[in-house]
ChimeraX commands (.cxc) that place a marker at each C-alpha (Angstrom):
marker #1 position -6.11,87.13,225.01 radius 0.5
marker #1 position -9.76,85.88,223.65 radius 0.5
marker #1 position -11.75,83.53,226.25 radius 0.5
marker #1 position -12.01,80.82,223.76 radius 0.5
marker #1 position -8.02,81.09,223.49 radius 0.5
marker #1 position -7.74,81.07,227.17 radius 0.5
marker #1 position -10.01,78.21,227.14 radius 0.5
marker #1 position -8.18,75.85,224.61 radius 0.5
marker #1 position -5.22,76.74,227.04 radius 0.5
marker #1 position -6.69,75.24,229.75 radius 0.5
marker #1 position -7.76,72.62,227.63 radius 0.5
marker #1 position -4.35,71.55,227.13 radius 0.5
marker #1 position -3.08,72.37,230.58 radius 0.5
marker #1 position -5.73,69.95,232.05 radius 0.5
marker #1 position -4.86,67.63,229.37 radius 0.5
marker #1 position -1.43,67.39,229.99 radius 0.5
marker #1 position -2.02,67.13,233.99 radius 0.5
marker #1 position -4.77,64.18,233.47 radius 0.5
marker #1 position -2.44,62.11,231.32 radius 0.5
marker #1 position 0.46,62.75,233.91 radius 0.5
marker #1 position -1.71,61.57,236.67 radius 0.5
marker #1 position -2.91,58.73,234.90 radius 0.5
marker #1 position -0.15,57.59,233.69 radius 0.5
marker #1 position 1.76,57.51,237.15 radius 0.5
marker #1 position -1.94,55.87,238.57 radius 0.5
marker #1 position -1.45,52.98,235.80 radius 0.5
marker #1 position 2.34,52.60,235.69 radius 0.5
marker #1 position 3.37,53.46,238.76 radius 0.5
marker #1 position 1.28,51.59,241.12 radius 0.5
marker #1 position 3.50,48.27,240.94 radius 0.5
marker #1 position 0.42,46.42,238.88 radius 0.5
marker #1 position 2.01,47.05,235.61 radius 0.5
marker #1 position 5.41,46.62,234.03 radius 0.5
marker #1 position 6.55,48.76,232.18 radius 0.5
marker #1 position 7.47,48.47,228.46 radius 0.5
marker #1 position 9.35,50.79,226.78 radius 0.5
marker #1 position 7.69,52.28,223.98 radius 0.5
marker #1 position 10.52,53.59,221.63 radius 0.5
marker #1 position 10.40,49.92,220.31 radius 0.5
marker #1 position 8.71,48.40,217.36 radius 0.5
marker #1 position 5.61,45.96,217.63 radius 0.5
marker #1 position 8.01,43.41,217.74 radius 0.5
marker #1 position 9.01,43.82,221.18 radius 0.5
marker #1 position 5.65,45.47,222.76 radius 0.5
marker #1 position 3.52,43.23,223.49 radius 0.5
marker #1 position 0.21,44.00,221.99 radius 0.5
marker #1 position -1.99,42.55,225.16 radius 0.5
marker #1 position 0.20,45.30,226.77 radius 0.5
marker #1 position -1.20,47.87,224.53 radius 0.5
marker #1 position -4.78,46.45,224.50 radius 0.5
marker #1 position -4.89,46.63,228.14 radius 0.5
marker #1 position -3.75,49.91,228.41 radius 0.5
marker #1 position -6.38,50.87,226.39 radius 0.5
marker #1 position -8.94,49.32,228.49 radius 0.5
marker #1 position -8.32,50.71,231.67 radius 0.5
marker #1 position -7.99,54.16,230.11 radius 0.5
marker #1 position -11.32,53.83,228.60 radius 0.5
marker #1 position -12.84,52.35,231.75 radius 0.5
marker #1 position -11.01,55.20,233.88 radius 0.5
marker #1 position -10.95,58.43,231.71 radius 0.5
marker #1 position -14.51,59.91,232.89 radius 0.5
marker #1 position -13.39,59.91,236.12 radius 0.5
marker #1 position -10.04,62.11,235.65 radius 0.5
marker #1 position -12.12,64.25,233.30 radius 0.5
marker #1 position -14.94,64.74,236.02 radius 0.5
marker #1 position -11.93,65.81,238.20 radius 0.5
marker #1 position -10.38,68.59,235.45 radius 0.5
marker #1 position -11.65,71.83,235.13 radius 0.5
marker #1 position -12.60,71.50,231.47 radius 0.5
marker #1 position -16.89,71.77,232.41 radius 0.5
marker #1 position -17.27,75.04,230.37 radius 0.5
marker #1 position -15.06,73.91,227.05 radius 0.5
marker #1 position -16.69,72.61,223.99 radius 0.5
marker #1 position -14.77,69.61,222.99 radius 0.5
marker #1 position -14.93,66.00,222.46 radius 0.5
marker #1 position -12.97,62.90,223.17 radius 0.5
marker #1 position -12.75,59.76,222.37 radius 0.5
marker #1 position -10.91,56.06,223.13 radius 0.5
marker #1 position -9.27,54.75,220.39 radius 0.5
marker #1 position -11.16,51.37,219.34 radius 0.5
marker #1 position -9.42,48.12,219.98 radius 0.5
marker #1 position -10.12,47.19,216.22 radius 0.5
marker #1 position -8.44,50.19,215.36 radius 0.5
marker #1 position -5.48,49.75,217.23 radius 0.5
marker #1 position -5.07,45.87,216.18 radius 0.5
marker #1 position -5.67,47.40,212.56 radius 0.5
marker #1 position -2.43,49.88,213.00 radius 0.5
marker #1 position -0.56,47.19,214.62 radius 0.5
marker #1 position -1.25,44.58,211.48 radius 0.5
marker #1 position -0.94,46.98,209.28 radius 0.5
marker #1 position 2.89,48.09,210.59 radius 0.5
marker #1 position 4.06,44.25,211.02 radius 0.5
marker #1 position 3.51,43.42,207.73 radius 0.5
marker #1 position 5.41,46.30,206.37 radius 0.5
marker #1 position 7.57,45.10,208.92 radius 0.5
marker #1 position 7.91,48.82,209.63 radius 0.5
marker #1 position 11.04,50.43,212.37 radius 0.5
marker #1 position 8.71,53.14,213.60 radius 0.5
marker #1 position 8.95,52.86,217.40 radius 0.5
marker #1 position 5.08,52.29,219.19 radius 0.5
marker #1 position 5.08,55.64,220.42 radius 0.5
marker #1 position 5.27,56.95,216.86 radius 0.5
marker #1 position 2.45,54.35,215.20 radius 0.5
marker #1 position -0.21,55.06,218.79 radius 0.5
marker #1 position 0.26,58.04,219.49 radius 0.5
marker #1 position -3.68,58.68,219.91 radius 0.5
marker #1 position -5.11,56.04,222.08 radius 0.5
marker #1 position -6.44,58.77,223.75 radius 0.5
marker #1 position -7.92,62.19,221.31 radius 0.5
marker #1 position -9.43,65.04,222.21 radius 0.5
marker #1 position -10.44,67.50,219.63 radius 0.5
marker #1 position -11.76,71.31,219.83 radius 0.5
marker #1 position -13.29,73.45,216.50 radius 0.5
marker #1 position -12.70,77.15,216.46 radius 0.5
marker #1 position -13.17,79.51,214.59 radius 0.5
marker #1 position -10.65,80.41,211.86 radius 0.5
marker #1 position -9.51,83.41,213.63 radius 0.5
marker #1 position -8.90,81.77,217.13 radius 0.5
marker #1 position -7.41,78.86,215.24 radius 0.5
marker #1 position -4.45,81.58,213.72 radius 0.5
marker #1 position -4.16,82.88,217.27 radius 0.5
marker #1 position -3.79,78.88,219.19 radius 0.5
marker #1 position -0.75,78.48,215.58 radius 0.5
marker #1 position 1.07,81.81,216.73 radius 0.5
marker #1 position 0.97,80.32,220.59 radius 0.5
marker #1 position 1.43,76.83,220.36 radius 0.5
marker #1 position 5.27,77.32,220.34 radius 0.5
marker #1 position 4.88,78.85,223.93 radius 0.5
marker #1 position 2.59,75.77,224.85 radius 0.5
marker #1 position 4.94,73.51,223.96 radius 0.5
marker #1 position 7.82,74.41,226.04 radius 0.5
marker #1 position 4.95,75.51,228.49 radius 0.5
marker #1 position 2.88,72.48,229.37 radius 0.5
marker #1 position 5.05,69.43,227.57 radius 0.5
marker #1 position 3.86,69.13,224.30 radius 0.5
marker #1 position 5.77,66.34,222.28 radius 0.5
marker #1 position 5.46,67.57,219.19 radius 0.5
marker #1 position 2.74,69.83,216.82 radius 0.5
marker #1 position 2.17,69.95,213.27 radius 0.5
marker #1 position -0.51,71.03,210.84 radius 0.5
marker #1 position -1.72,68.06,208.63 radius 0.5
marker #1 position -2.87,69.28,205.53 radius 0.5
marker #1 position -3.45,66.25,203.75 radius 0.5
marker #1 position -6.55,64.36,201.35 radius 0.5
marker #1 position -8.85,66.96,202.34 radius 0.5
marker #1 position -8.05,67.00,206.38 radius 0.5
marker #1 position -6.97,70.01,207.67 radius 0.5
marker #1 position -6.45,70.16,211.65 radius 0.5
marker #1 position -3.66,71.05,214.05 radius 0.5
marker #1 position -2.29,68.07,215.94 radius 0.5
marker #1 position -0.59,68.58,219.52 radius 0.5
marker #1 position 0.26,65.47,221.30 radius 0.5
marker #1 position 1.42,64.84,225.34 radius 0.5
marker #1 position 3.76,62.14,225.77 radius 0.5
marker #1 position 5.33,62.83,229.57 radius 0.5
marker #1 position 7.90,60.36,230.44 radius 0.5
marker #1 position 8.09,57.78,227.43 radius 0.5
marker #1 position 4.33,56.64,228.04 radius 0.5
marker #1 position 1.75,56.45,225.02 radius 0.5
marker #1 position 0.85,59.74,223.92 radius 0.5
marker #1 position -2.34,61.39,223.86 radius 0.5
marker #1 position -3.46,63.89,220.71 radius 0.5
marker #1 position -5.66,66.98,220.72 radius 0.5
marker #1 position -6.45,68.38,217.27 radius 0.5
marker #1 position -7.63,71.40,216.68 radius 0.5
marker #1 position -9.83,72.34,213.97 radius 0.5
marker #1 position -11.43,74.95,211.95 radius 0.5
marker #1 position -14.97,74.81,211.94 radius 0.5
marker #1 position -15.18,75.56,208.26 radius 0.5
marker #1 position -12.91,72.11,207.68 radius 0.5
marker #1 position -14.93,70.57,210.48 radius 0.5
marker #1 position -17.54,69.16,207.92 radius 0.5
marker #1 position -14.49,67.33,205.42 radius 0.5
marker #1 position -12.69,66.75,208.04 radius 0.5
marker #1 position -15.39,64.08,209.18 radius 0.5
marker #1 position -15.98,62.99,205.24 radius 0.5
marker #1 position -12.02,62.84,205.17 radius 0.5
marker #1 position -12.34,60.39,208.51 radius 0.5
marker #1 position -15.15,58.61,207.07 radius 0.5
marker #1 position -13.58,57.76,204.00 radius 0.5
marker #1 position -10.72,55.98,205.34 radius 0.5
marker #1 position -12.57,53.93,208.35 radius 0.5
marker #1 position -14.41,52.74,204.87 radius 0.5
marker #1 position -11.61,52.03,202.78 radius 0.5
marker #1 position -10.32,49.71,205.88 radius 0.5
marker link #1:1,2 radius 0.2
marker link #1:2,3 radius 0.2
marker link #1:3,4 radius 0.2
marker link #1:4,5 radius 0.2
marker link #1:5,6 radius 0.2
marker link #1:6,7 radius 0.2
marker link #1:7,8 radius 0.2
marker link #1:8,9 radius 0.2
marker link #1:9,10 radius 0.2
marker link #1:10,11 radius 0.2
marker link #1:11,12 radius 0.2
marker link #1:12,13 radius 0.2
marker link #1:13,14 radius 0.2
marker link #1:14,15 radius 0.2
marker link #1:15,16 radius 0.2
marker link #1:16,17 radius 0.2
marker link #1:17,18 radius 0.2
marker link #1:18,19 radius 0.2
marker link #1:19,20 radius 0.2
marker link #1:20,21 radius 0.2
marker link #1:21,22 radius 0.2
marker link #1:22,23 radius 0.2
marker link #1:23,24 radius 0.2
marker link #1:24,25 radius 0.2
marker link #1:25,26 radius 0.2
marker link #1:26,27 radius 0.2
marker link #1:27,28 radius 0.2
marker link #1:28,29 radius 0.2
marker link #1:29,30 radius 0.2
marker link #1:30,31 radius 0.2
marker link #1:31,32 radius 0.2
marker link #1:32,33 radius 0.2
marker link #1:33,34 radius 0.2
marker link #1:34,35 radius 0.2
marker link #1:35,36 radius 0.2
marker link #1:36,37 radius 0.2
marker link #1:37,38 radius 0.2
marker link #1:38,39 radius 0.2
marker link #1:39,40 radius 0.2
marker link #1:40,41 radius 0.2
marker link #1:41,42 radius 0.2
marker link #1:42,43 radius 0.2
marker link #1:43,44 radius 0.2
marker link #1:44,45 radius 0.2
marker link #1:45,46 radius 0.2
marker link #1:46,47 radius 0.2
marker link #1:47,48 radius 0.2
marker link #1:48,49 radius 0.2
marker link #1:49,50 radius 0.2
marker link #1:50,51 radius 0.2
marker link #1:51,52 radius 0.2
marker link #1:52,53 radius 0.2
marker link #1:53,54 radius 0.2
marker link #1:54,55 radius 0.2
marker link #1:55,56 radius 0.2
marker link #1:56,57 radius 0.2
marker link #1:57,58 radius 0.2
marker link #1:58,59 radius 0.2
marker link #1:59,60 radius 0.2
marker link #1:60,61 radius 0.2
marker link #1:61,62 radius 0.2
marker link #1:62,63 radius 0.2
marker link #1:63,64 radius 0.2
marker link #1:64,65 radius 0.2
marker link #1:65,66 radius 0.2
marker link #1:66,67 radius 0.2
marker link #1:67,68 radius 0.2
marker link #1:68,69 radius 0.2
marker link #1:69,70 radius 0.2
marker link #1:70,71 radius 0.2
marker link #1:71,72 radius 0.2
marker link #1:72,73 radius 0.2
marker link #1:73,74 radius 0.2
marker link #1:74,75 radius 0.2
marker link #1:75,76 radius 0.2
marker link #1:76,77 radius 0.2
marker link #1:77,78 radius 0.2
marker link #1:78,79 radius 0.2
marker link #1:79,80 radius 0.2
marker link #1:80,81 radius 0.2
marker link #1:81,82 radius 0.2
marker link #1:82,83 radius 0.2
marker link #1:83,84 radius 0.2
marker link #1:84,85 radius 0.2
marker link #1:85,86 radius 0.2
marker link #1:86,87 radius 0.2
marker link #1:87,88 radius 0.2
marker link #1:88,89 radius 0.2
marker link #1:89,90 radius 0.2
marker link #1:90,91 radius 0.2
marker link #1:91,92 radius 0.2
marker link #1:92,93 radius 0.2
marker link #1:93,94 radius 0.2
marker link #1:94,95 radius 0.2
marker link #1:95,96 radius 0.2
marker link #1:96,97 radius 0.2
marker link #1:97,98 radius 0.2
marker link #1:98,99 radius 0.2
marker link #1:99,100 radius 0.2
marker link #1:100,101 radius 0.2
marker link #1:101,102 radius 0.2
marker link #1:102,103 radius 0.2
marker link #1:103,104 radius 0.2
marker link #1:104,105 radius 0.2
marker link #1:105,106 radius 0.2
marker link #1:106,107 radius 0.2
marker link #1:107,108 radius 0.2
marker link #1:108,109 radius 0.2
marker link #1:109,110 radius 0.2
marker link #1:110,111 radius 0.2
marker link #1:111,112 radius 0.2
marker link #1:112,113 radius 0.2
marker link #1:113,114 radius 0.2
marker link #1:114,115 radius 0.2
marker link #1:115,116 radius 0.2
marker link #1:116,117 radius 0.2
marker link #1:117,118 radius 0.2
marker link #1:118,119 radius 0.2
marker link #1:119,120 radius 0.2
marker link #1:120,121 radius 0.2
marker link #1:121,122 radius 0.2
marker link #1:122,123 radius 0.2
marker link #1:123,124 radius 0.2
marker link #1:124,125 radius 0.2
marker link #1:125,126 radius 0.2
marker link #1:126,127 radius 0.2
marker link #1:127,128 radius 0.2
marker link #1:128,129 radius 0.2
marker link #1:129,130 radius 0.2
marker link #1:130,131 radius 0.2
marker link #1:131,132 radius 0.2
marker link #1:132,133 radius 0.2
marker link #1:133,134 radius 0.2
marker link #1:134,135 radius 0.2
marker link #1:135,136 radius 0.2
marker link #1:136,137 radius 0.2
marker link #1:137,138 radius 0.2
marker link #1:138,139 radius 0.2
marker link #1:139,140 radius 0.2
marker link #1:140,141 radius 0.2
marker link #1:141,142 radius 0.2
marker link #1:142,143 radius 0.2
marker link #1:143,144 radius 0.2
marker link #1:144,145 radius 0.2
marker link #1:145,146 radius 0.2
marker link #1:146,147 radius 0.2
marker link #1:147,148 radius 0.2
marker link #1:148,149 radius 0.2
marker link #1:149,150 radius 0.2
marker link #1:150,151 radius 0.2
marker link #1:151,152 radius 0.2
marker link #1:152,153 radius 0.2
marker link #1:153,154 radius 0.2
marker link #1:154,155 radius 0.2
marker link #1:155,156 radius 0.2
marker link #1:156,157 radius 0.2
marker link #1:157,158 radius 0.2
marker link #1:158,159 radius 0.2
marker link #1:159,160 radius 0.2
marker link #1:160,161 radius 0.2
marker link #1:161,162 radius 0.2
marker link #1:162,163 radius 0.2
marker link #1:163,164 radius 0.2
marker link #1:164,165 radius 0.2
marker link #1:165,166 radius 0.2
marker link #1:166,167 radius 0.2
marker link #1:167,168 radius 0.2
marker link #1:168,169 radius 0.2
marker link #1:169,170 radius 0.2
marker link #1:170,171 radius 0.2
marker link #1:171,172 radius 0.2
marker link #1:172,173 radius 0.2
marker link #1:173,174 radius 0.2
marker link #1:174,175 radius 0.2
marker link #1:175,176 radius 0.2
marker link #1:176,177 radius 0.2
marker link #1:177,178 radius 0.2
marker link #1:178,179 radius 0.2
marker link #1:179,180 radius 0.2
marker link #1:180,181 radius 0.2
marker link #1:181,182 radius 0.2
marker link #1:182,183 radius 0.2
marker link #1:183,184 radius 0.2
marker link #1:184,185 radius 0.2
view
């Protein structure tokens, strides 16, 4: 198997085992209640979802100091408390059924870029992954000029966490893609 392959592996190994940990660090520790997530917006409370937020973007440095993820190129991000209020308004006016889990399913994002032939080999594997290391769910979006593999972790009913994967030659409309809908917000 090619090192990068191996790495984006790991990647998602060390994923998967930082949002277990944090999860049972945040939820199970008797500070929080909590809320079950297969709801609508209706009945999760949205200072519940702000504040899990928070403490996951106050904490997350020091789980990923902890993994061993020090030799893969990849970046992560929080997901903005604008942007989740923004989902959140945006689904209660529609008055939308989609459970929470469903609508945030990327407070937390990670995201590699490959080349095209490692991304091929990471689409013939990802089935293995999945039963593997507890991936939720995978798809390919192919949509308004994005192209990117999504793979999200969502152990025990607590808010998932995305990686994408992308080719680096959709890398650079991938971003325009990204850009052009924070704008049109």
């Amino acid at each position: 198997m090619p090192k990068m392959i191996e790495k984006v592996e790991r990647l998602v190994t060390e994923i998967n085992k930082i949002h277990e940990q944090y999860a049972k660090d945040y939820f199970e520790t008797g500070k929080v209640e909590k809320v079950n997530l297969s709801r609508t917006f209706s009945k999760v409370p949205t200072e519940y979802i702000l504040a899990y937020r928070l403490h996951l973007h106050e904490a997350i440095n020091d789980y990923l100091y902890k993994a061993d993820v020090k030799d893969i190129n990849f970046y992560y991000r929080v997901k903005t408390t604008e942007s989740i209020l923004d989902k959140i308004d945006y689904h209660r006016k529609r008055e939308t059924t989609y459970p929470v889990n469903t609508i945030l399913n990327d407070i937390f994002g990670a995201r590699v870029i490959l080349d095209s032939h490692d991304v091929n080999a990471i689409l013939n594997k990802i089935d293995d992954w999945k039963d593997n290391y507890k991936l939720s769910n995978w798809y390919l979006k192919d949509a308004d000029g994005y192209i990117g593999v999504h793979a999200y972790f969502a152990p025990n009913g607590n808010f998932p966490w995305e990686l994408q994967i992308w080719d680096e030659k959709d890398a650079k409309q991938n971003i325009e893609s990204h850009k052009q809908t924070l704008a049109s917000k």
